[in-house]
Backbone as CSV, one residue per row, in Angstrom:
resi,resn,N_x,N_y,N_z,CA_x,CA_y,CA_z,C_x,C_y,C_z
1,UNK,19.833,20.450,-13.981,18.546,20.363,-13.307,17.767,21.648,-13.544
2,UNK,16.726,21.431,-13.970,15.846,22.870,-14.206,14.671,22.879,-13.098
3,UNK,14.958,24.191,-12.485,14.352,24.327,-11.002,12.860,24.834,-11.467
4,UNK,12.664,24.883,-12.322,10.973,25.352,-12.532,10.258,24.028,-13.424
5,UNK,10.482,23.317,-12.943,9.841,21.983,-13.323,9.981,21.062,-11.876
6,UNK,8.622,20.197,-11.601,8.378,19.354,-10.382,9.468,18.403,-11.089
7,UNK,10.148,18.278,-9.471,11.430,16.784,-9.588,10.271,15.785,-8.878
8,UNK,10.745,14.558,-9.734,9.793,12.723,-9.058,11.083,12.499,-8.318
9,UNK,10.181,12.319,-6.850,10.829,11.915,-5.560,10.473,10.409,-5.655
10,UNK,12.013,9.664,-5.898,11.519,7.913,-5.677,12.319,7.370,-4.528
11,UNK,11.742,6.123,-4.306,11.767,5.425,-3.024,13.138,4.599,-3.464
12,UNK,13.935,3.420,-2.553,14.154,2.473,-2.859,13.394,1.200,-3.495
13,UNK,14.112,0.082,-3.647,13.672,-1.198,-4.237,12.781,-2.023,-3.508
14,UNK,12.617,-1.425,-2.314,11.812,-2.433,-1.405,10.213,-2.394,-1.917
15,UNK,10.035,-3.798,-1.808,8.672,-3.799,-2.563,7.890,-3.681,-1.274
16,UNK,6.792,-3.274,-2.154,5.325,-2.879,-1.291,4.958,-4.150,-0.218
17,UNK,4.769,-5.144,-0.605,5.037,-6.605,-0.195,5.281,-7.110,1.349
18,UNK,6.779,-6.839,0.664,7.907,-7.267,1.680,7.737,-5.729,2.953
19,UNK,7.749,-4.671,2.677,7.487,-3.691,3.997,5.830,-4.144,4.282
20,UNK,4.922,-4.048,4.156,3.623,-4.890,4.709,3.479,-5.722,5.129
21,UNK,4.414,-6.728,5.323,4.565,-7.644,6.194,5.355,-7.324,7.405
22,UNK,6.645,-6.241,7.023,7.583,-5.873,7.894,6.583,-5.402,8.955
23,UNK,5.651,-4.105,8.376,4.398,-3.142,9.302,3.287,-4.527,10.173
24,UNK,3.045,-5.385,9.247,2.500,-6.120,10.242,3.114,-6.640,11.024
25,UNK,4.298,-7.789,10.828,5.209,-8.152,11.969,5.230,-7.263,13.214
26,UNK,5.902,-6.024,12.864,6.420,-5.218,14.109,4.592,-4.749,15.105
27,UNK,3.907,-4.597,13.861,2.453,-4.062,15.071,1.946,-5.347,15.970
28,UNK,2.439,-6.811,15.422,2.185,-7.974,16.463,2.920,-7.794,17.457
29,UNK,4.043,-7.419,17.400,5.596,-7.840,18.066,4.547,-6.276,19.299
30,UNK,4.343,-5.137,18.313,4.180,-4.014,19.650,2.453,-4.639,20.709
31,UNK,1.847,-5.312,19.571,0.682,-5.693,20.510,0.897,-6.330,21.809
32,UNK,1.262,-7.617,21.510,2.181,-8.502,22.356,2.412,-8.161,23.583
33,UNK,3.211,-6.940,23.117,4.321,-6.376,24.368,3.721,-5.392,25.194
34,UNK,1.971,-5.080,24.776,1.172,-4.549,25.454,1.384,-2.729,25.018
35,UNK,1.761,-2.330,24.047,2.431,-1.011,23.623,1.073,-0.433,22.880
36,UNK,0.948,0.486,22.518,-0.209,0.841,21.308,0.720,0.854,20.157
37,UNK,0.312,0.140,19.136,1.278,0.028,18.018,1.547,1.336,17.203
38,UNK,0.102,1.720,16.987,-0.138,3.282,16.096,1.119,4.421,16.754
39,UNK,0.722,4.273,18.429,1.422,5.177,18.920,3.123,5.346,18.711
40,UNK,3.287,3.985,19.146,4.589,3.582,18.845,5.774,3.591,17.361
41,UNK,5.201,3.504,16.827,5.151,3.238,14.732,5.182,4.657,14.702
42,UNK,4.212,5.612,14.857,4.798,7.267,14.607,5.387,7.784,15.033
43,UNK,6.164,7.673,16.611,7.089,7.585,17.292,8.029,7.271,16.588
44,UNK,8.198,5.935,15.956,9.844,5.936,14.759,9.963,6.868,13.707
45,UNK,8.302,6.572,13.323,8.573,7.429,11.850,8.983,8.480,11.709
46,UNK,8.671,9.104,12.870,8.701,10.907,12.839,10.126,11.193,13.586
47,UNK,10.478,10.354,14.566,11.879,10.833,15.161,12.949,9.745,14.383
48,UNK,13.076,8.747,14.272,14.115,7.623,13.930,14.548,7.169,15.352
49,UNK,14.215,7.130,15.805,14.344,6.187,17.054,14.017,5.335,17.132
50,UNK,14.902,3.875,16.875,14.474,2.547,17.246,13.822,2.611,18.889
51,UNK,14.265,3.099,19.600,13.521,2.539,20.948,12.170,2.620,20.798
52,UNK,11.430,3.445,20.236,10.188,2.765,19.935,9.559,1.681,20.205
53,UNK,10.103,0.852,18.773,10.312,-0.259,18.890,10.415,-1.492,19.264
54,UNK,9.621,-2.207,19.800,10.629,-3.405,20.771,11.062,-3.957,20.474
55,UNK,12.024,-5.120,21.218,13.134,-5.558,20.336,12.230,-7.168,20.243
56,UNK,10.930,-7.301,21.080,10.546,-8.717,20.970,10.098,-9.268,19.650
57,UNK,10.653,-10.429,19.581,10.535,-11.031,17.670,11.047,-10.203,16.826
58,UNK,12.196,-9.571,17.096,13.449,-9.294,16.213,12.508,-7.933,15.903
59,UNK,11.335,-7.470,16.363,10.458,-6.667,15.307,11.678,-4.881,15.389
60,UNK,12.478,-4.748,16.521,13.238,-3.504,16.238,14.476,-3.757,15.070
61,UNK,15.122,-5.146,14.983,16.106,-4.803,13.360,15.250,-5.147,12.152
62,UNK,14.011,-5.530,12.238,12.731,-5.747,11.408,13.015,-4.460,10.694
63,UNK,11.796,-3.576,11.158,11.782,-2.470,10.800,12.848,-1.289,10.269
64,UNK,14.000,-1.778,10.930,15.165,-0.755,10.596,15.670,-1.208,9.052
65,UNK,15.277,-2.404,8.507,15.726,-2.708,7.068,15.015,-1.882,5.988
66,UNK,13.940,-1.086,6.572,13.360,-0.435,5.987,13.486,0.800,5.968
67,UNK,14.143,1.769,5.343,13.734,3.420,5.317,12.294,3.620,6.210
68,UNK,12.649,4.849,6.723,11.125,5.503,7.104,10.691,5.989,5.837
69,UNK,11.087,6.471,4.817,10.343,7.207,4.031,9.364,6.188,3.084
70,UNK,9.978,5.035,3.208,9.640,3.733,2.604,8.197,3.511,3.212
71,UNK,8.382,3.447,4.365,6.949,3.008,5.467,6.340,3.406,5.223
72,UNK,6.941,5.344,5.463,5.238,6.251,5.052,4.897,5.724,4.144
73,UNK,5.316,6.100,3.201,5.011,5.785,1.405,4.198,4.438,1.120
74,UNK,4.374,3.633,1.974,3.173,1.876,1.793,2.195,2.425,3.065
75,UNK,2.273,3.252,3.676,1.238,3.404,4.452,0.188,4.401,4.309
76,UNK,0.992,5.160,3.385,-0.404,6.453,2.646,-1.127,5.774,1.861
77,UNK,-0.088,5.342,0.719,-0.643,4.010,-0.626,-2.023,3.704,0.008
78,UNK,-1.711,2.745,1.112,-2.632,1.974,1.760,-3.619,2.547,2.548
79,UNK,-3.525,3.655,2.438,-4.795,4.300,3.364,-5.526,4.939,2.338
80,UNK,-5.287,5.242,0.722,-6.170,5.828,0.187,-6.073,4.571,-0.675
81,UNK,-5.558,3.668,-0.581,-6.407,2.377,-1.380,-5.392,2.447,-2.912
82,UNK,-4.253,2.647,-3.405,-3.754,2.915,-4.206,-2.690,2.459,-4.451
């Protein structure tokens, strides 16, 4: 490994897709349940704490099939359109 050259940081196999549906599922599942979703969703991302989460419509083992680093990563994508 040569330390004076940028290393490419890659994700798993999970497609862009399939976690965008996961992110929508779970923000219904937190609406629902009367939660702020935003609030809740950076709450996992940043600690790993399923309790976040709720468990209504499966949306807490939803989300856990997914890496956090995965989430961020379709959720930056998606905020600068890319």
């Amino acid at each position: 490994m040569n330390l004076n050259e940028t290393q490419k940081f890659q994700f798993g196999l999970g497609s862009d897709d399939y976690i965008k549906n996961i992110i929508t599922t779970v923000y219904a599942a937190l609406e629902e349940k009367g939660y702020n979703p935003v609030n809740q969703m950076v709450g996992y991302i940043l600690s790993g704490d399923p309790t976040y989460i709720t468990s209504h419509n499966n949306a807490r083992a939803l989300i856990r099939k997914v890496e956090r680093d995965e989430l961020l990563e379709v959720l930056v994508k998606n905020y600068v359109g890319k």
